[in-house]
MARNU-577393 format. One record per atom (N, C-alpha, C, O, CB): residue number from 1; residue in three letters; x, y, z. Coordinates in steps of 0.02 Angstrom, whole numbers, plus 50000, padded with zeros to 5 digits. Each point is the difference from the previous one (the first is absolute). Last residue first. Glycine has a CB too. Example, Ala and Ser with C-alpha at 12.3 -4.5 7.8 and 13.67 -1.06 7.14 Angstrom:
2
2 / Ser / 50642 / 49888 / 50354
2 / Ser / 50042 / 50059 / 50003
2 / Ser / 49961 / 50055 / 50037
2 / Ser / 50025 / 50055 / 50008
2 / Ser / 50034 / 49913 / 49884
1 / Ala / 49956 / 49746 / 50104
1 / Ala / 49955 / 50059 / 50000
1 / Ala / 50045 / 50060 / 50000
1 / Ala / 50052 / 49999 / 50033
1 / Ala / 49853 / 49942 / 50029
% end
This chain:
100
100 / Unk / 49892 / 50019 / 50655
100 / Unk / 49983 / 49948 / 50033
100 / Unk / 50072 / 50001 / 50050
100 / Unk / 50008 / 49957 / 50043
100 / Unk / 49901 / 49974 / 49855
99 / Unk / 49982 / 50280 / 49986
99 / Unk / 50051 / 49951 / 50007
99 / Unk / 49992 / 49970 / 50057
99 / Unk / 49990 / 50022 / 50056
99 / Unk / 50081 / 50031 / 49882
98 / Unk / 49735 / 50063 / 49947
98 / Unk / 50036 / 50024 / 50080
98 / Unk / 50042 / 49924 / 49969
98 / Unk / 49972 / 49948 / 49982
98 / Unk / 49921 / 50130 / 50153
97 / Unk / 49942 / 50097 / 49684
97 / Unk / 50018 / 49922 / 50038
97 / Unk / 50048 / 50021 / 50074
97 / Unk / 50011 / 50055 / 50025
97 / Unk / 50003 / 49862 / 49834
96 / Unk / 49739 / 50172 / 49975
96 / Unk / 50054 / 50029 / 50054
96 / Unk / 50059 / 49941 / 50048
96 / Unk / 49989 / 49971 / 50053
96 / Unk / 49898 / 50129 / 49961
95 / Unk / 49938 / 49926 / 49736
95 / Unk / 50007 / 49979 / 50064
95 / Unk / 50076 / 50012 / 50038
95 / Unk / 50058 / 49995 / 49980
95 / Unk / 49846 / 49921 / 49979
94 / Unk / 49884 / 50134 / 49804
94 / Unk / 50083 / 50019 / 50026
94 / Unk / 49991 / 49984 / 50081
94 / Unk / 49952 / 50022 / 50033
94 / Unk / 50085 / 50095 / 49870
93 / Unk / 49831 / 49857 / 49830
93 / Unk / 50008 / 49966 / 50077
93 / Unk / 50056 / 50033 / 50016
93 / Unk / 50047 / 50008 / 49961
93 / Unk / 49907 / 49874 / 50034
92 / Unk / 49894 / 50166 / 49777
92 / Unk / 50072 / 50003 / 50019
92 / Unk / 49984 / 49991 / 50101
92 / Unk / 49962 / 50035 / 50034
92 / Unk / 50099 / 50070 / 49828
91 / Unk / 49797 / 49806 / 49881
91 / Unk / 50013 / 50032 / 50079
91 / Unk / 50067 / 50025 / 50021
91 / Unk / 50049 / 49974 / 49974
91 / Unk / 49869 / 49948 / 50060
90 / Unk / 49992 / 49975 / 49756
90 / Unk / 49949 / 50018 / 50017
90 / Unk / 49991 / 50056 / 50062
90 / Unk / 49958 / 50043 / 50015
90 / Unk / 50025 / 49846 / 49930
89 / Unk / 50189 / 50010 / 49904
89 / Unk / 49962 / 50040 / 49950
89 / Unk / 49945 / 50024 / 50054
89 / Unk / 49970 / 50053 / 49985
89 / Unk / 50055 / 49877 / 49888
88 / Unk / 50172 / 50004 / 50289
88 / Unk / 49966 / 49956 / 49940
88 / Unk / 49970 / 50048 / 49943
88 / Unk / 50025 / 50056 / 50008
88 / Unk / 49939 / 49846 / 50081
87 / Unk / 50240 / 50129 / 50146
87 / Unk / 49965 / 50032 / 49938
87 / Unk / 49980 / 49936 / 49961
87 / Unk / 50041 / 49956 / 49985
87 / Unk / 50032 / 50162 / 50006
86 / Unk / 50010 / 49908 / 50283
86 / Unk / 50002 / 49950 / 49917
86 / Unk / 49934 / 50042 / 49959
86 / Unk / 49941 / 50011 / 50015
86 / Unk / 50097 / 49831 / 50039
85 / Unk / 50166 / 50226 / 50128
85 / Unk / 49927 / 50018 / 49980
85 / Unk / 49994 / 49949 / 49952
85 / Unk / 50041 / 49986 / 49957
85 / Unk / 49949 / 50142 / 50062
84 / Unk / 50142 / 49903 / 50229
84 / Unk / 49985 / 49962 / 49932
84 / Unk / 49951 / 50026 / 49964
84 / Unk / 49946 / 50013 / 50028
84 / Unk / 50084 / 49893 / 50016
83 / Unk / 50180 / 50189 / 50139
83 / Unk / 49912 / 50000 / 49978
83 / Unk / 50005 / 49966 / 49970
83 / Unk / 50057 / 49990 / 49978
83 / Unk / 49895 / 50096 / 50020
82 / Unk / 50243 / 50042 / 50138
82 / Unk / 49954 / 49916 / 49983
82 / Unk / 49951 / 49997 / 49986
82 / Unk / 49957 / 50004 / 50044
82 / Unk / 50078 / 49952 / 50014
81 / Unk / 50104 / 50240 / 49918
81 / Unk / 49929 / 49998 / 50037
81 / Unk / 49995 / 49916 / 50028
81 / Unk / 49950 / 49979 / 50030
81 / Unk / 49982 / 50130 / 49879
80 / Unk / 50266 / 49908 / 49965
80 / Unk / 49989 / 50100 / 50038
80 / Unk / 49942 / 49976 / 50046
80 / Unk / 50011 / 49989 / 50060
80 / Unk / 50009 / 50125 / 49819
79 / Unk / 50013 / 49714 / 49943
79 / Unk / 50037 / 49989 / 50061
79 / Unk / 49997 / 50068 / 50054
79 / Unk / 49997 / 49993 / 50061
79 / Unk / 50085 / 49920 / 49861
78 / Unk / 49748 / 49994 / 49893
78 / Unk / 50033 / 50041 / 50023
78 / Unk / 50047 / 49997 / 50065
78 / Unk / 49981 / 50000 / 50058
78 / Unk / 49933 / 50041 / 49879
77 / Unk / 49948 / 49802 / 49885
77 / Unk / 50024 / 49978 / 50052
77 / Unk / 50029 / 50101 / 49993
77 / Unk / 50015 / 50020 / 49943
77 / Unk / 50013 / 49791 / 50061
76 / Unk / 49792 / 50077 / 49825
76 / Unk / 50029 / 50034 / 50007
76 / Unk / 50025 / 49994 / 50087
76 / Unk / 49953 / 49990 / 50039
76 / Unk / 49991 / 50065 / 49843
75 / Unk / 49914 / 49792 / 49889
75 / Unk / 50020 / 50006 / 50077
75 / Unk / 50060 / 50068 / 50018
75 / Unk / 50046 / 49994 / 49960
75 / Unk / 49932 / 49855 / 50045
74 / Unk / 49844 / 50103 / 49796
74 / Unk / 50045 / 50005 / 50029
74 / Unk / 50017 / 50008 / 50056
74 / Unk / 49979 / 50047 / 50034
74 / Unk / 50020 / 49967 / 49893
73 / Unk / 49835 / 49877 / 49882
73 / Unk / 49991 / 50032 / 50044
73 / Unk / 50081 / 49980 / 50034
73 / Unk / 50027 / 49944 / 50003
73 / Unk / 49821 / 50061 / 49999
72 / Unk / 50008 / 50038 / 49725
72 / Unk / 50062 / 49969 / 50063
72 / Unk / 49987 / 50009 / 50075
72 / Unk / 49961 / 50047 / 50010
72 / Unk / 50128 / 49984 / 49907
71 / Unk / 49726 / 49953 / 49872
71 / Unk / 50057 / 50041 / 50015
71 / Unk / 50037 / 49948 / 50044
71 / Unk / 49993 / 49940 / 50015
71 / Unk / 49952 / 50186 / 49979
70 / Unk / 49893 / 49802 / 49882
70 / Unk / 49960 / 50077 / 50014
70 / Unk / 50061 / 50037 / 50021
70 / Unk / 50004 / 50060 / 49987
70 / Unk / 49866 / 49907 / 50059
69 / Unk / 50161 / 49807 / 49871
69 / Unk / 49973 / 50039 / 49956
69 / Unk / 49988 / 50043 / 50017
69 / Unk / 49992 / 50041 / 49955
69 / Unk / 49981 / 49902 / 50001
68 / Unk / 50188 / 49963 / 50201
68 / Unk / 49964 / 49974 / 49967
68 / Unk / 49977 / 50039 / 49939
68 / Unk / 50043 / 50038 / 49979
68 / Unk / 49939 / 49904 / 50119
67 / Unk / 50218 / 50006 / 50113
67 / Unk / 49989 / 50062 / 49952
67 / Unk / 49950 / 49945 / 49955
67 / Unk / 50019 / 49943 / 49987
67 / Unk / 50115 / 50154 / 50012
66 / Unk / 49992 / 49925 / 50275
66 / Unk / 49973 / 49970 / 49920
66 / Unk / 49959 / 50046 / 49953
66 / Unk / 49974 / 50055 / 50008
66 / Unk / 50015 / 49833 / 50049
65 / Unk / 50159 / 50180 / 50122
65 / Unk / 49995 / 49937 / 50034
65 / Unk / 49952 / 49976 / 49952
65 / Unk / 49989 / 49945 / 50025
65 / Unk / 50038 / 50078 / 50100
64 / Unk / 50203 / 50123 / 49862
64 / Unk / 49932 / 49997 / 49960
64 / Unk / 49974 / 49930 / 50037
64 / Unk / 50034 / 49949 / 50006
64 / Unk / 50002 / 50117 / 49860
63 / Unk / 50124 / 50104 / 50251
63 / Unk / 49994 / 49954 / 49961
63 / Unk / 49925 / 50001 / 49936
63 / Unk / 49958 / 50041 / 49981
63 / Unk / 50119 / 49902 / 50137
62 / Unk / 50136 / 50214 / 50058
62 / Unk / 49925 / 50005 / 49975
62 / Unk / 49996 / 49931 / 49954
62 / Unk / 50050 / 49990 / 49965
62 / Unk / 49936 / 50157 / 50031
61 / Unk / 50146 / 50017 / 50217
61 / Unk / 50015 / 49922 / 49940
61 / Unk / 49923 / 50032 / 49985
61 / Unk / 49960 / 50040 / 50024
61 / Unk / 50130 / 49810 / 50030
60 / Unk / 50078 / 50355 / 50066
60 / Unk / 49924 / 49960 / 49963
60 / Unk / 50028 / 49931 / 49959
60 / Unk / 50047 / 49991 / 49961
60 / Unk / 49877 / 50142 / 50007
59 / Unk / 50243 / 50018 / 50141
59 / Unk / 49947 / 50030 / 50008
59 / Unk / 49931 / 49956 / 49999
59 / Unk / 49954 / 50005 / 50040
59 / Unk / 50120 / 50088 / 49915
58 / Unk / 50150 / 49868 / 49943
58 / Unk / 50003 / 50001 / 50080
58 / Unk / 49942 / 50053 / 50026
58 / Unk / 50020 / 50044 / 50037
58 / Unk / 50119 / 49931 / 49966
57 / Unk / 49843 / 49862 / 49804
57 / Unk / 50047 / 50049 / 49993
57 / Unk / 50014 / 50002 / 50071
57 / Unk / 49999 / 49949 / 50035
57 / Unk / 49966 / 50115 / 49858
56 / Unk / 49879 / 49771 / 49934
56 / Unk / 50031 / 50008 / 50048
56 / Unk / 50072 / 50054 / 50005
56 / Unk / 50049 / 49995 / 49963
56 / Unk / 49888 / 49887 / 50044
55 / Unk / 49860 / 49960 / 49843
55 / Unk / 50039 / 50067 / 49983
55 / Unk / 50015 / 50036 / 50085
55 / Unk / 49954 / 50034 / 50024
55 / Unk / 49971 / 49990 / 49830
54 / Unk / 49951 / 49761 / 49944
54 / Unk / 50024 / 50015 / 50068
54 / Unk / 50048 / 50067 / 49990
54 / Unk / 50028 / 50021 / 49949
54 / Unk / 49966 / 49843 / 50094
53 / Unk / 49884 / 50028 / 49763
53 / Unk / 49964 / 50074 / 50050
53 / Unk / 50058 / 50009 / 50069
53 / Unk / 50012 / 50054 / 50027
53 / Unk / 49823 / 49911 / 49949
52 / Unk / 50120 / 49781 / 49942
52 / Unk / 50010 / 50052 / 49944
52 / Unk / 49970 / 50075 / 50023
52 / Unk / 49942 / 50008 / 50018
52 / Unk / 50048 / 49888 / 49888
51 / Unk / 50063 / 49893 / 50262
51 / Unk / 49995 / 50002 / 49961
51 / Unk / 50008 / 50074 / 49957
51 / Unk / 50039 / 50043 / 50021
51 / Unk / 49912 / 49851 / 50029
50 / Unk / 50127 / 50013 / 50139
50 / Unk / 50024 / 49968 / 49938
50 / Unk / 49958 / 50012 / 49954
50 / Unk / 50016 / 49975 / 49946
50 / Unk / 50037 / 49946 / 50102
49 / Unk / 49914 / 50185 / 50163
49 / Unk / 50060 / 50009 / 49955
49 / Unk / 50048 / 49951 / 49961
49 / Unk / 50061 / 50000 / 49990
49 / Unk / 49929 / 50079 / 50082
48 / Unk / 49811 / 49886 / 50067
48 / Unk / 49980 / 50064 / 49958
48 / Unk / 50070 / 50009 / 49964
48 / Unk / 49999 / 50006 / 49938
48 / Unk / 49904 / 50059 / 50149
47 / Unk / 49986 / 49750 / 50055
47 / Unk / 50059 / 50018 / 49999
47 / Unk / 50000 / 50064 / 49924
47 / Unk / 49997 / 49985 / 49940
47 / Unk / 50052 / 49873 / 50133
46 / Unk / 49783 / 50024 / 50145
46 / Unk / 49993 / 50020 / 49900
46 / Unk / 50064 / 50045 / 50006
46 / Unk / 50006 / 50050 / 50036
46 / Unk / 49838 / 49967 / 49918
45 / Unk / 50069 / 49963 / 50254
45 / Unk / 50017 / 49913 / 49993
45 / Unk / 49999 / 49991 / 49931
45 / Unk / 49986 / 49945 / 49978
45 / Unk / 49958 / 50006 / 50126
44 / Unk / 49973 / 50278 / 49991
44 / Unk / 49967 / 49928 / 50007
44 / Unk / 50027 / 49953 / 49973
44 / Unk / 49963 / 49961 / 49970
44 / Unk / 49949 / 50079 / 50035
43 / Unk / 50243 / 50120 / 49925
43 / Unk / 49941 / 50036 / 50039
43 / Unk / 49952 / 49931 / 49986
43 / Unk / 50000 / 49965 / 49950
43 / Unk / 50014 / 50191 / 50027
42 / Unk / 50259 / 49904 / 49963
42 / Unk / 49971 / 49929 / 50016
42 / Unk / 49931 / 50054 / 50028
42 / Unk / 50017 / 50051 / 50030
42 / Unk / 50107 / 49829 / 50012
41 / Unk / 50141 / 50169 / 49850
41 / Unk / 49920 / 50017 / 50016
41 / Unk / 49942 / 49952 / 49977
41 / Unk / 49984 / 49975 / 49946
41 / Unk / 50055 / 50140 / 50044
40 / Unk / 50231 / 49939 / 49985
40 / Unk / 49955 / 49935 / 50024
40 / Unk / 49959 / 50027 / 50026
40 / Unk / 50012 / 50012 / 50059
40 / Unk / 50052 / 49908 / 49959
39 / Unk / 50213 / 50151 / 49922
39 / Unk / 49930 / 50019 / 49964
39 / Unk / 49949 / 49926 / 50010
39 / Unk / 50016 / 49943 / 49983
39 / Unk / 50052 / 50153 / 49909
38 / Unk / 50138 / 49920 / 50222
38 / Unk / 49980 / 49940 / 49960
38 / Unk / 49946 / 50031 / 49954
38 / Unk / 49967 / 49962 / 49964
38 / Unk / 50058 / 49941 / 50129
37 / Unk / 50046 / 50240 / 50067
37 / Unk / 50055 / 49966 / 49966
37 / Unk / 49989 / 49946 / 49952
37 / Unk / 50040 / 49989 / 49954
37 / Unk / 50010 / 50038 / 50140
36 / Unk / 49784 / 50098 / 50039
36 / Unk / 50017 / 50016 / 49941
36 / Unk / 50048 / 49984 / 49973
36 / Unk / 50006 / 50015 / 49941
36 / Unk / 49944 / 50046 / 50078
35 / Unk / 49848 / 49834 / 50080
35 / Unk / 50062 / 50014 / 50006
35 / Unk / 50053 / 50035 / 49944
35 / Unk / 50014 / 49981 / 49943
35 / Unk / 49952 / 49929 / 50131
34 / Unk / 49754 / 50019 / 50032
34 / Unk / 50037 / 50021 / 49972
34 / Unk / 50081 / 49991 / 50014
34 / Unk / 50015 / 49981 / 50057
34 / Unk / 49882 / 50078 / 49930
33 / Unk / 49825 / 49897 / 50071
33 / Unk / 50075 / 49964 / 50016
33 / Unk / 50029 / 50067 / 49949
33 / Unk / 49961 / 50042 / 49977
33 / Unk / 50028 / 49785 / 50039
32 / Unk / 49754 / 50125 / 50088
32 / Unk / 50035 / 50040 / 49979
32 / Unk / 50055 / 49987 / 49997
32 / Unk / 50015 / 49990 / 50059
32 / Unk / 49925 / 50065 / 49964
31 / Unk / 49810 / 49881 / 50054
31 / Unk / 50051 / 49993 / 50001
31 / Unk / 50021 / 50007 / 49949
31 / Unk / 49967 / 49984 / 49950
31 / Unk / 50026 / 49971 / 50124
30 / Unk / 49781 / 50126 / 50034
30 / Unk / 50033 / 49971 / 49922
30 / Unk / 50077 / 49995 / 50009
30 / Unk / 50025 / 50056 / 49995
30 / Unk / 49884 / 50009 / 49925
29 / Unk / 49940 / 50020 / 50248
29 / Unk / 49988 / 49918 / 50012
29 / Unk / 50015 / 49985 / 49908
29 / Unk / 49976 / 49954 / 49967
29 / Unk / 49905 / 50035 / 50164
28 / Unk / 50136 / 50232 / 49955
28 / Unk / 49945 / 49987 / 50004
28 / Unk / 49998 / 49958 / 49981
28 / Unk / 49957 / 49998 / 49956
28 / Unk / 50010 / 50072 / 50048
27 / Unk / 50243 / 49946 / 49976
27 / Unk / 49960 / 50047 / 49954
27 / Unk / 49926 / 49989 / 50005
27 / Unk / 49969 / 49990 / 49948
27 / Unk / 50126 / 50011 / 49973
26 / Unk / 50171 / 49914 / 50175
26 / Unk / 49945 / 49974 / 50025
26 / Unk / 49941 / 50079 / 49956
26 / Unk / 50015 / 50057 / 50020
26 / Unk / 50054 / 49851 / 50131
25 / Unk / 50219 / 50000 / 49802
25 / Unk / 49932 / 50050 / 50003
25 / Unk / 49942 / 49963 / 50024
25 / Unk / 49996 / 49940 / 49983
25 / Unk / 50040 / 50127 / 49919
24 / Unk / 50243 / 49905 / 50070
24 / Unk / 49928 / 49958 / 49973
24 / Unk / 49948 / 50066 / 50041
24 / Unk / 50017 / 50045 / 50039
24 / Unk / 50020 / 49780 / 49962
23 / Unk / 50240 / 50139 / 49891
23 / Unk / 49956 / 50048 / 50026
23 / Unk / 49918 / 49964 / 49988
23 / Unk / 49973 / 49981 / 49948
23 / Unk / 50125 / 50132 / 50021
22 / Unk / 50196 / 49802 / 50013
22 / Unk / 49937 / 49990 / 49988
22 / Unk / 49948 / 50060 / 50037
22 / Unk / 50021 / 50021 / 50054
22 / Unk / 50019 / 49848 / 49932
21 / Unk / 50174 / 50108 / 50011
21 / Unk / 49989 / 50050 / 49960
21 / Unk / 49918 / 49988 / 49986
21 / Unk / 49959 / 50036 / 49972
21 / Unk / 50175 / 49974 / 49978
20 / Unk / 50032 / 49825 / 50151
20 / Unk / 49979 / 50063 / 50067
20 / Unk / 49960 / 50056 / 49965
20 / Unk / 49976 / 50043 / 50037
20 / Unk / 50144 / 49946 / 50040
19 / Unk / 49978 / 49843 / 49779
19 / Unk / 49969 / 49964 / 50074
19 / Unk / 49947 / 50065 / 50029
19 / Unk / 49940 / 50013 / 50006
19 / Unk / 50192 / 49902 / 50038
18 / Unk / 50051 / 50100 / 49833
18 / Unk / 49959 / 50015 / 49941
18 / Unk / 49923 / 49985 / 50047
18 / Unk / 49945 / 50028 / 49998
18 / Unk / 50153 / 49928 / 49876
17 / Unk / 50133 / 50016 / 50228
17 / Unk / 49953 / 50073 / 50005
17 / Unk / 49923 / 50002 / 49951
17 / Unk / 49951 / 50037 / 50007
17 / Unk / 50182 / 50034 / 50008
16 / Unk / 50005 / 49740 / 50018
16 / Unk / 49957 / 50023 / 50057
16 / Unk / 49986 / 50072 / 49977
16 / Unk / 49947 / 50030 / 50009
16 / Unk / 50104 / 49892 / 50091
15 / Unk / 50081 / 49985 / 49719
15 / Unk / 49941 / 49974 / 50016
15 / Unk / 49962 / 50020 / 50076
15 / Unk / 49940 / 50012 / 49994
15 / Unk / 50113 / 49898 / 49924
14 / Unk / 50158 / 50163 / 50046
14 / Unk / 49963 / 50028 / 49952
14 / Unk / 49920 / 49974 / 49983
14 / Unk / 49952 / 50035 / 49983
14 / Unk / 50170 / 49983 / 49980
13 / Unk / 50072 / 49902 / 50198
13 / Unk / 49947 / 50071 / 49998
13 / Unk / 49954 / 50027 / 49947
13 / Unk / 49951 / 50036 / 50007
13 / Unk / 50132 / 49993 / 50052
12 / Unk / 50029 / 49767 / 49912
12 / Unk / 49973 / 50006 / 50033
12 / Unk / 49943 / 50062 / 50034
12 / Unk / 49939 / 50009 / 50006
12 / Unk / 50155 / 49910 / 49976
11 / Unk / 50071 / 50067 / 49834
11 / Unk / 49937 / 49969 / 49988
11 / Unk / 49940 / 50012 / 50064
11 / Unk / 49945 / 50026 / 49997
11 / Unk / 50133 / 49883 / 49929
10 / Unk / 50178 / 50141 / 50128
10 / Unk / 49941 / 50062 / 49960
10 / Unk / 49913 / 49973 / 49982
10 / Unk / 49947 / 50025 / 50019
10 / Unk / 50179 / 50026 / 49905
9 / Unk / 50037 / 49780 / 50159
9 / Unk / 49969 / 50047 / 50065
9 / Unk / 49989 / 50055 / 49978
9 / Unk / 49965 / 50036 / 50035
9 / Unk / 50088 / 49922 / 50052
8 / Unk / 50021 / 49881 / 49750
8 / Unk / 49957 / 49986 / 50040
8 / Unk / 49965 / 50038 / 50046
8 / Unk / 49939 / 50001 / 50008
8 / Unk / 50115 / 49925 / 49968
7 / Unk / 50151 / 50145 / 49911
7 / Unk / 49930 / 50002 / 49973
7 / Unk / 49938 / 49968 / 50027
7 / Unk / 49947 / 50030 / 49999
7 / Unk / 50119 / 49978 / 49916
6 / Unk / 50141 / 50006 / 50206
6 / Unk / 49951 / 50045 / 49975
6 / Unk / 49962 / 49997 / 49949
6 / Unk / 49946 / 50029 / 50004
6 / Unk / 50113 / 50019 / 50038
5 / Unk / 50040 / 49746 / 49999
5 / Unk / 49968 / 50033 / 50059
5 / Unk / 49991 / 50077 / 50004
5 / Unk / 49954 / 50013 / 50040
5 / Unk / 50094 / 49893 / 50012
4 / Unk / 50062 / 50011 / 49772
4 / Unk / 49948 / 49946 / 49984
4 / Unk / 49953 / 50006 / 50091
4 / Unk / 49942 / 49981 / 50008
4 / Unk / 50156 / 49915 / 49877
3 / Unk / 50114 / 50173 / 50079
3 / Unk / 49967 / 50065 / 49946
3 / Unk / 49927 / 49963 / 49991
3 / Unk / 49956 / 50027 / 49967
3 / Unk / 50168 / 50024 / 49946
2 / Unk / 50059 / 49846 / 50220
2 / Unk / 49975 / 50069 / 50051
2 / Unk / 49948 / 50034 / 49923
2 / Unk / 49969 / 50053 / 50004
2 / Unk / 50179 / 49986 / 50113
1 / Unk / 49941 / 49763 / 49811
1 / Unk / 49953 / 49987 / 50053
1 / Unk / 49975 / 50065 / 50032
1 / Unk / 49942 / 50013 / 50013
1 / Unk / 50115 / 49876 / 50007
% end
């Protein structure tokens, strides 16, 4: 029983923190999630790290937010600066975020 209540109450913590790891971003009105325990990068409500390209360190996430015949366009998150830049074949955008 006492071994069946620590583990419980590790689980426990272990889940709130994953909780607390969450990071959301406000990016000139483009919302922004991340976490890095759970690796999870989320930009406008498009979960970027499931798909193919995802790539997260402690510096920079970066996704692929779709990819057609002319090219890809990538989402880039800098944690140093907070910035977003989304790179297309056509443009590169970069916006200045403030934690929500």
């Amino acid at each position: 029983m006492k071994y069946f209540l620590v583990t419980c109450s590790i689980l426990l913590m272990i889940s709130n923190c994953s909780q607390n790891s969450d990071k959301e971003f406000d990016c000139d009105g483009v919302n922004v999630k991340f976490n890095d325990f759970e690796r999870y990068f989320e930009v406008g409500g498009v979960n970027l790290s499931s798909r193919e390209g995802f790539f997260m360190n402690q510096t920079t996430v970066f996704g692929k937010f779709y990819e057609n015949e002319d090219g890809a366009a990538i989402v880039t998150f800098s944690k140093i600066n907070n910035t977003l830049e989304f790179t297309d074949p056509n443009q590169t955008l970069t916006a200045q975020c403030t934690e929500k």
